[in-house]
N, C-alpha and C positions, 0 to 999 in steps of 0.2 A: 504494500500500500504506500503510495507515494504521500510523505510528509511536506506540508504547504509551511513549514515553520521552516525548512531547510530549502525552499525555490522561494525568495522571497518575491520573483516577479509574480508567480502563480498568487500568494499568498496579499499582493497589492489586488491584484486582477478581482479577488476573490469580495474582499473588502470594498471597493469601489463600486463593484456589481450591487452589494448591500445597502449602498448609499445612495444608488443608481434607485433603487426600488423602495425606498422610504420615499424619497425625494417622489417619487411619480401616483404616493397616495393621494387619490381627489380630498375635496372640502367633503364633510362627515354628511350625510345623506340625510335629508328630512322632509321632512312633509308636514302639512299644516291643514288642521281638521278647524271647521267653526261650526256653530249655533246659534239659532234665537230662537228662543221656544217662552210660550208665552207662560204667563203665569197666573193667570186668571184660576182660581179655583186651588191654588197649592197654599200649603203653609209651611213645608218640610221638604226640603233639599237634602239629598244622601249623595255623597260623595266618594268613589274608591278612588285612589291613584297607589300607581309604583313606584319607580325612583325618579327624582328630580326636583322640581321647585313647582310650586301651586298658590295663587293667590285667590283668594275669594276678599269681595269688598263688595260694597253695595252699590247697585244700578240705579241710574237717572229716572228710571221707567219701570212698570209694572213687568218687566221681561227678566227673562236667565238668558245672560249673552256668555257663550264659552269661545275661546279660542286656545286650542290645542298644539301645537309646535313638538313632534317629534324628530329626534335627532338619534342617527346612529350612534352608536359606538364605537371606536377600532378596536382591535386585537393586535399585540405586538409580540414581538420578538427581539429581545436585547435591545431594546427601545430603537433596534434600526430597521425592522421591518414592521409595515402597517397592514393589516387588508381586514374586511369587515365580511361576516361573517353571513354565508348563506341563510341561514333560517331567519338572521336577524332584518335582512331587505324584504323579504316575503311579508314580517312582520310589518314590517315600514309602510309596503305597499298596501296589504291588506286589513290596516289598520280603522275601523270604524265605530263615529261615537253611538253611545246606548242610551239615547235617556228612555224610560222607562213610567210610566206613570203606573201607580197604585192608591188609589183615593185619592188624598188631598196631598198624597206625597211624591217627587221626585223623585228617581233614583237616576245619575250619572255616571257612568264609566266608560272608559275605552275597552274595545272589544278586539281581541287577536285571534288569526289565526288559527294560533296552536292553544287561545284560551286564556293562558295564565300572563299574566306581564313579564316580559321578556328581559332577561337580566343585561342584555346590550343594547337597549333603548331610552332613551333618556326623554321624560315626559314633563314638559313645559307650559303649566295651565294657567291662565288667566278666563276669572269666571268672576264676571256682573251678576247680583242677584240683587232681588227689594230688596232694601233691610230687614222689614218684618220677618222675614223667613227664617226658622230654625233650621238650625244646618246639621248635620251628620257629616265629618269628614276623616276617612281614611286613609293612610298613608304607609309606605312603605320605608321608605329611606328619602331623605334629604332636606329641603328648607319649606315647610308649610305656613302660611300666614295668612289670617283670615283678621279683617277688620272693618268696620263702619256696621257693623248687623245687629240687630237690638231685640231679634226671638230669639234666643236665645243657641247656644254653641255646644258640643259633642264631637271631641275631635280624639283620633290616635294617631302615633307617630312610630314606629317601631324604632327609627335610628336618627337622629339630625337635631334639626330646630325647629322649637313648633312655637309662632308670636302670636298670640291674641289680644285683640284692641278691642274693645265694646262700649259704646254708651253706655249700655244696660241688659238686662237679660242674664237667666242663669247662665253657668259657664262647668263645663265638666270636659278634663281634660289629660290625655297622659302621654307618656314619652317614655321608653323601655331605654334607650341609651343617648344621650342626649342633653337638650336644652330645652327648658320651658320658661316660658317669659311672657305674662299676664297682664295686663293694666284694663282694668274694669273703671268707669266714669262711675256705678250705679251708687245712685242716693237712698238704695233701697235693700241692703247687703241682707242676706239673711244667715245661715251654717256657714261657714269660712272654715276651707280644711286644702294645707296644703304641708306635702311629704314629698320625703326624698329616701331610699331605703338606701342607698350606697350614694352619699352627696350633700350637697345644701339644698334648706328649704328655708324661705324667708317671706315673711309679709311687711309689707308698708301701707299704715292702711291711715290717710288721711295727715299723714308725716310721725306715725306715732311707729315705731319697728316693732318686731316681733318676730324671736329666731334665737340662734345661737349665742350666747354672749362675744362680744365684738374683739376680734384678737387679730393683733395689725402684723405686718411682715409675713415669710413665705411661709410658715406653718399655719398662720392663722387665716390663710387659703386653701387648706388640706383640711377636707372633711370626709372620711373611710365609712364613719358608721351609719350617719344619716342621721335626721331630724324630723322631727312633725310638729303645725303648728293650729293651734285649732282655734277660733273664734266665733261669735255669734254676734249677727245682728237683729235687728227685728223686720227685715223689711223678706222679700219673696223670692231675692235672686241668689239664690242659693251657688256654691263655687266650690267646687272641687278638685284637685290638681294634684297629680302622682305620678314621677319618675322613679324609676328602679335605681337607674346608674351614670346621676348626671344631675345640674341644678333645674331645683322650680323656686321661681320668683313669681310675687303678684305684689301689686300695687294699684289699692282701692282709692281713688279722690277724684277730684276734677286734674283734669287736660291739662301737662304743664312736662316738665321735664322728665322725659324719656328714661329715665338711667334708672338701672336697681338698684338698690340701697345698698348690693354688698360692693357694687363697683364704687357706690360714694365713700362707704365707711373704709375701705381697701386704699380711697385716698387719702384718707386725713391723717394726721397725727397723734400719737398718744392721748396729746394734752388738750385736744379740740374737744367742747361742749360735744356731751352725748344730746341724741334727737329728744 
């Protein structure tokens, strides 16, 4: 067997060819699904997705506007060769939306193929809905954000970041390895429960904290066992929030500065006035 590490013409030839053939992968393949389905008659949106980003926010208009953007994925080899994977074009191509009505409720997903959401396709939703609408959203892996909807929210996230923004309306919500990140407006808070089983769980609820006691520098960012924080209001919007292996943050008041309290408390110094 002839050794390429002992002809090093052969051995350039070979490598060059490799470079040759990365260099000649297209732009990653995608396709672009939309909707407008009216909404006369729903009060319940159900939502599946797989991996990638998904936005749901509230529509100008009594309508569900979706727009879909799937992208393939490459496949490599020693990060010098690219090529994209037969099942996953068929998927690309035969990729079509499902909404689905069942009484008063919606059900949305993309439908493939072979069935199940295809682990080299990358799914990029952008979906208008009324506000009024209670949502149901499912997700698989990556950045989910749902905000401006006031019937209230029901969202999972297996792997990523999950942001929820609400005027009002209950809020029930989890995350298995991840990020959760809450800020509810309601004047109307009722059961307040928010845990972390392997992480931080923190509430800010109208600038008052509630969490861990405050320990500043790098260990006082290391949280292994986990926290739970429980509260009660008197009002109807009830909020529940539970990550397994990663932070949950809520923050209950009026409209104002974005930031969780463990990023504020993480900046300050020892000897700064506690909240």
């Amino acid at each position: 067997m002839t050794s390429l590490s002992g002809q090093p013409g052969l051995l350039a030839a070979a490598l060059l060819s490799l470079a040759l053939l990365s260099g000649c992968s297209a732009a990653a393949p995608l396709s672009n699904l939309t909707a407008d389905i009216p909404a006369d008659g729903v009060d319940r949106l159900s939502f599946d997705a797989g991996d990638g980003e998904a936005q749901l926010k509230a529509s100008d208009d009594d309508a569900i506007h979706v727009h879909l953007e799937l992208r393939q994925q490459t496949h490599s080899l020693l990060w010098l060769v690219h090529w994209y994977s037969v099942g996953g074009s068929r998927d690309l191509k035969g990729a079509v939306l499902q909404p689905r009505h069942d009484g008063h409720s919606l059900a949305l997903s993309v439908v493939y193929p072979d069935g199940d959401h295809p682990g080299d396709v990358d799914e990029k939703w952008i979906i208008s809905v009324p506000a009024r609408l209670a949502v149901d959203a499912d997700m698989h892996a990556g950045e989910l954000a749902i905000r401006q909807l006031s019937g209230g929210v029901h969202a999972n996230l297996e792997a990523g970041e999950l942001v929820i923004e609400a005027p009002r309306g209950a809020l029930s919500a989890s995350v298995t390895y991840g990020r959760l990140h809450v800020i509810s407006a309601t004047s109307q808070p009722g059961s307040i429960g928010v845990s972390s089983t392997h992480g931080l769980a923190v509430l800010d609820w109208d600038g008052r904290y509630f969490g861990p006691a405050e320990e500043h520098g790098f260990w006082g960012s290391i949280h292994l066992g986990g926290n739970s924080v429980a509260q009660h209001g008197n009002g109807d919007d009830d909020i529940d929030l539970r990550v397994q292996y990663g932070e949950a943050d809520l923050r209950i008041g009026a409209p104002g500065d974005v930031k969780t309290y463990r990023d504020l408390f993480l900046e300050k110094s020892p000897g700064d006035a506690q909240r």
